[in-house]
N, C-alpha and C positions, 0 to 999 in steps of 0.2 A: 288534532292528530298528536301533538304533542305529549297529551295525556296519555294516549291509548300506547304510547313506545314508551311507559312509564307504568304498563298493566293496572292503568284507571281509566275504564272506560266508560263512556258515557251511561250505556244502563246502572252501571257502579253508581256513576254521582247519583243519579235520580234514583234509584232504590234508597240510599241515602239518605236522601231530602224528605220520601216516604215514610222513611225508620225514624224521622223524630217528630211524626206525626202521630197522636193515637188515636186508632182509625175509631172508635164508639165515640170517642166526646169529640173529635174532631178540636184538639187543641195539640198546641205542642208539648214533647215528653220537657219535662224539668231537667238541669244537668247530669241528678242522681241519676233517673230513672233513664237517660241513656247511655251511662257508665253501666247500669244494672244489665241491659240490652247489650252493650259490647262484651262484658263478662262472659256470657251464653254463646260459646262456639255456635252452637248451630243459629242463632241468633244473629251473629255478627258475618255470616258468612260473603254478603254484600260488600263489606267493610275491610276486610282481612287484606286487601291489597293495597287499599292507602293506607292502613297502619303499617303494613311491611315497607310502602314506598317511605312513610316517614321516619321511621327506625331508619332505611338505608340510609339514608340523607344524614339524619344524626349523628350516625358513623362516619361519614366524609364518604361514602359510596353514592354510585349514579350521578356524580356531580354533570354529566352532560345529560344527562335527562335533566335533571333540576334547571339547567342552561336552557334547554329546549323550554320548561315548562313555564320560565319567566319572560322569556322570549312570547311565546301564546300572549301569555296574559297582558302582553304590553300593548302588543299587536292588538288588543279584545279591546284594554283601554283607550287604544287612539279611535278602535271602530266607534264603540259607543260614543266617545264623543263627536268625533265627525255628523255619526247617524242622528243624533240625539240635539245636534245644536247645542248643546253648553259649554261651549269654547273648549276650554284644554284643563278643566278642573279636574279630569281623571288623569291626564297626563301630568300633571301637572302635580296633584298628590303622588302619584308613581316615583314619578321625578325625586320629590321630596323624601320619601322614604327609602332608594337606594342611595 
């Protein structure tokens, strides 16, 4: 939920994740060839709200969304470790890096 009060919604990521697949060779695009893909308005139109959510950020704007969205991800990190059994190695790097 997080995301989605941050206009990155779930269809967003996963179109995403799509776009740096190239659907004939079924490999992934190279860094070029997804800068060439974001260049393409109509191309990137998936895309166009986490680059504006990133641009905000950049500017010091949305900083309580940004709150919220590290909030998630922390909240994400303790689930997979709980679910996953690997102790606290995600909380744990989390930890480490703020």
């Amino acid at each position: 939920m997080a995301f989605a009060a941050c206009d990155v919604y779930y269809a967003t990521q996963s179109s995403i994740g799509t776009d740096v697949l190239l659907a004939p060779e079924g490999r992934l695009r190279s860094y070029r060839e997804f800068c060439e893909l974001l260049s393409r308005p109509d191309q990137r139109v998936w895309a166009d709200p986490l680059i504006w959510f990133h641009l905000a950020i950049a500017k010091g704007e949305r900083r309580q969304n940004l709150q919220r969205a590290l909030d998630a991800l922390q909240e994400l990190s303790g689930f997979l470790d709980d679910s996953l059994a690997g102790g606290a190695s995600l909380r744990a790097r989390w930890n480490a890096e703020l």
